[in-house]
N, C-alpha and C positions, 0 to 999 in steps of 0.2 A: 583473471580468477585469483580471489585473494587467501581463498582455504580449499587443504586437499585432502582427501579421505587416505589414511593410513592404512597399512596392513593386518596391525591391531585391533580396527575396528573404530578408532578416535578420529576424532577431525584437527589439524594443525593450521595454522594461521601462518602465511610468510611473513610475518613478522618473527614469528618464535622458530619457525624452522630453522633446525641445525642436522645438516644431514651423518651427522657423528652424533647426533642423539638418536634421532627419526628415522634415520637408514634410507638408502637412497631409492629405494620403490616407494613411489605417491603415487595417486588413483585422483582422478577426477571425484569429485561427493555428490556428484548426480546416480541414484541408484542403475538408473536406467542406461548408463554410460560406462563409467567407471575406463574410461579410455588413462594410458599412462601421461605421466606428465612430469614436465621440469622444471626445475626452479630455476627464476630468475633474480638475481641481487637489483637492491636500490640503486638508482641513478642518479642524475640530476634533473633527467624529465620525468622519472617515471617512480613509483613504490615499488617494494617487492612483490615479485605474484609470481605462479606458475603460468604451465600452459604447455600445451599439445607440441609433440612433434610434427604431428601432420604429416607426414613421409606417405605413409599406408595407411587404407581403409581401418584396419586395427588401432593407429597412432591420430585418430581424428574423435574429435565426439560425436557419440551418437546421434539420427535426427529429433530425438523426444529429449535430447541433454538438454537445461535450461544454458547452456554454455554453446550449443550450436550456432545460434546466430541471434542476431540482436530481436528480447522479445517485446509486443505491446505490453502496455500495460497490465492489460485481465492475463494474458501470460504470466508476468511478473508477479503480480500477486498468488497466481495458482503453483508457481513453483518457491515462492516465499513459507505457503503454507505448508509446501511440502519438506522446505531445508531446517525450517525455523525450531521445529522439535528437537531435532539433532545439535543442532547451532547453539540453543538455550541450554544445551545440556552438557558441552563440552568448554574446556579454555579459554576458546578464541574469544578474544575483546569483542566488549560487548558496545554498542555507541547508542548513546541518550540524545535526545533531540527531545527540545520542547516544543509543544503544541498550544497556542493560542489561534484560537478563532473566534474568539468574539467580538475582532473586528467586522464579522460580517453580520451578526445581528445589528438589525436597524433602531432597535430598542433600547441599546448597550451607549452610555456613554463616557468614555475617556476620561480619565481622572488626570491633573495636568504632570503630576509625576510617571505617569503611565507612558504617556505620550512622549516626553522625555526622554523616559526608558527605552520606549522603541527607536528612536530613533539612532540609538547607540548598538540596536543590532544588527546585524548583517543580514541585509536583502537575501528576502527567501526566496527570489527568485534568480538570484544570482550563485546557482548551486554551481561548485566548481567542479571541474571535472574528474572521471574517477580516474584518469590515471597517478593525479595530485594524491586522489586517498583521503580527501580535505569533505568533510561531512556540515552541513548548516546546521548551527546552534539550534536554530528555533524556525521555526513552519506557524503560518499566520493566513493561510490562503488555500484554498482546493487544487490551484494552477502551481504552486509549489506541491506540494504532493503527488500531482501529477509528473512534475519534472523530476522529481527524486524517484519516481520508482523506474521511469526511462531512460536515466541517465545510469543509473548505476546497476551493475552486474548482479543476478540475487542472491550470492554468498555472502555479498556484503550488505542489502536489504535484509537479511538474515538476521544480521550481530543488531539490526536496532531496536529500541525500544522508546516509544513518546513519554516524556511525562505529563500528565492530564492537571495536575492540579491535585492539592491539599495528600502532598506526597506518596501520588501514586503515580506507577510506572506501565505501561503494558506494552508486552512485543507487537511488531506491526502488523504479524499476523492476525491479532487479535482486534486490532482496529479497523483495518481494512478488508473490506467480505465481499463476497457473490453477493445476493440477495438469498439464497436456500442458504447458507452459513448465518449470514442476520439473522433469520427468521426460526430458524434451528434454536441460538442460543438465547433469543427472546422466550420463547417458547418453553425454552430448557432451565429457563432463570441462570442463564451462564450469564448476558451481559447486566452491565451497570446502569442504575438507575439515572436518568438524566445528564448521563454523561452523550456528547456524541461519537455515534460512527460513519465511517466513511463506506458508502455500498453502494456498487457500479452494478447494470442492467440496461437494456435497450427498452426504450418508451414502445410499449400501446397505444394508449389516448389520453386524452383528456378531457375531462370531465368538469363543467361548471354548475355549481350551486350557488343559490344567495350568498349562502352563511359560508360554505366553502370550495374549494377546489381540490376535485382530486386528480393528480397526474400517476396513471398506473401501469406498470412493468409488463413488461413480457413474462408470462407464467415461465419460471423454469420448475420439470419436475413438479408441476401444478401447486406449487407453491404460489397462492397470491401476494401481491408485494405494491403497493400505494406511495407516493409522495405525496402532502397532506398541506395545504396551506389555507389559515384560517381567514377571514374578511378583514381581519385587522391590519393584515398584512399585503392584501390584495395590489396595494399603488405598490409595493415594491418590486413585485414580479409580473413583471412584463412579457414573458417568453409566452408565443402563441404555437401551439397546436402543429400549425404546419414546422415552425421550428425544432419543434419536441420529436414529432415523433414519429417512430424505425429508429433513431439516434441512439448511440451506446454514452453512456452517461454514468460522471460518476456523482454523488450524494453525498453533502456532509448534512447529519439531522441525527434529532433522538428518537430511537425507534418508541413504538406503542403498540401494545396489543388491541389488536379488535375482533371482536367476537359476534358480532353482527351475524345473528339469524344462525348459529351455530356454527358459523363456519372461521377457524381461526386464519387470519389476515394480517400480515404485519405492517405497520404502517411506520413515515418516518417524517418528521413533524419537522418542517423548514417554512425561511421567514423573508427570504427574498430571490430573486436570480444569482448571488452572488453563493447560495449553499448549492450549483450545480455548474460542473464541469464539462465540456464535450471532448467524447474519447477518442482517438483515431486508432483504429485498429488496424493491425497489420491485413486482416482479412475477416470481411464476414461470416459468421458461421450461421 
């Protein structure tokens, strides 16, 4: 754990912790926890961070703490969402990470200074670990954002933020959703036009048309929710039915509203197999 909720009501960073500033009472920054905790100094293997005494049921986190035990994925995001308000709004360093995926459109082709470029940047699948503290530059792939949100603790998913392109920035809450959060801020004209989001759900079925296919979610909360692939794209996605679906899955596409026959439906417009991920979850629900 790399931030502790103070008695103030602030959140501190081990980075900045000085207990002759900050005083020597820290609290876990899980609301639901708030278990105490102590600081540990830098090493040579490890960053600064707090952490539990653990002695007694009192000196341990809570079982709803996102700090109890290591979470899936859909975990991780559901308690990103819930640190990230407080995290964006307090000191603690904030860490930028760029986003390029347009290596997986089949459409998209490489310009030679591009290619260049990437090759000078560090494998985004080669995320280091968090006791290093050491965050990747740049994410280029669904299976690195997969490994960044389960390797690393969500205090420190908290501080980051993608940048998308033509100097915009968005926390990662805001990029990664349920499907009722996508369809919420489509709906709500919260999110951006043509940019993409990342939205994980357990497949329904799938469904073949001439002109298209639809691959469609498990209703949460009767929210309906479509992955949408048009004929032009057809040779690229390969994934069959029996593959698909009961499967938790995560999406990279740009949503679309449809309104077909009155009923609003969010749809989210992808262009091969490589715009989806399979989730392994700690447990079905």
């Amino acid at each position: 754990m790399r931030t502790a909720f103070l008695p103030s009501g602030k959140l501190v960073s081990a980075d900045e912790y000085q207990e002759s500033i900050h005083g020597f009472e820290i609290l876990c920054m899980d609301k639901s926890c708030r278990a105490p905790l102590i600081f540990v100094p830098k090493s040579e293997k490890a960053s600064s961070h707090f952490k539990t005494v653990g002695k007694t049921q009192d000196t341990k986190h809570s079982a709803t703490c996102g700090f109890y035990s290591p979470l899936d994925i859909v975990e991780a995001i559901e308690k990103v969402t819930e640190y990230q308000v407080d995290v964006l709004e307090s000191t603690v360093k904030k860490t930028l990470i760029s986003l390029n995926m347009r290596g997986l459109d089949p459409d998209y082709e490489k310009k030679k200074t591009e290619r260049e470029g990437q090759q000078e940047e560090q494998d985004p699948d080669k995320i280091k670990t968090k006791e290093k503290n050491e965050n990747p530059s740049s994410i280029s792939s669904l299976k690195s954002i997969v490994k960044l949100l389960v390797t690393y603790e969500p205090d420190q998913l908290s501080t980051i933020y993608f940048s998308i392109g033509n100097g915009r920035k968005m926390p990662i809450s805001k990029m990664v959703l349920s499907q009722e959060r996508a369809h919420f801020m489509l709906w709500n004209d919260q999110s951006i036009r043509d940019v993409g989001y990342f939205v994980y759900g357990r497949v329904q079925d799938f469904l073949r048309r001439d002109k298209v296919w639809f691959v469609r979610l498990e209703k949460v909360n009767d929210v309906p929710f479509t992955i949408v692939i048009f004929d032009k794209h057809f040779k690229h996605f390969t994934l069959s039915e029996e593959k698909l679906k009961g499967k938790d899955i995560l999406i990279y596409g740009v949503l679309r509203k449809n309104e077909y026959q009155d009923r609003q439906t969010t749809e989210i417009i992808i262009k091969s197999d490589k715009y989806i991920e399979f989730l392994k979850r700690s447990k079905n629900e």
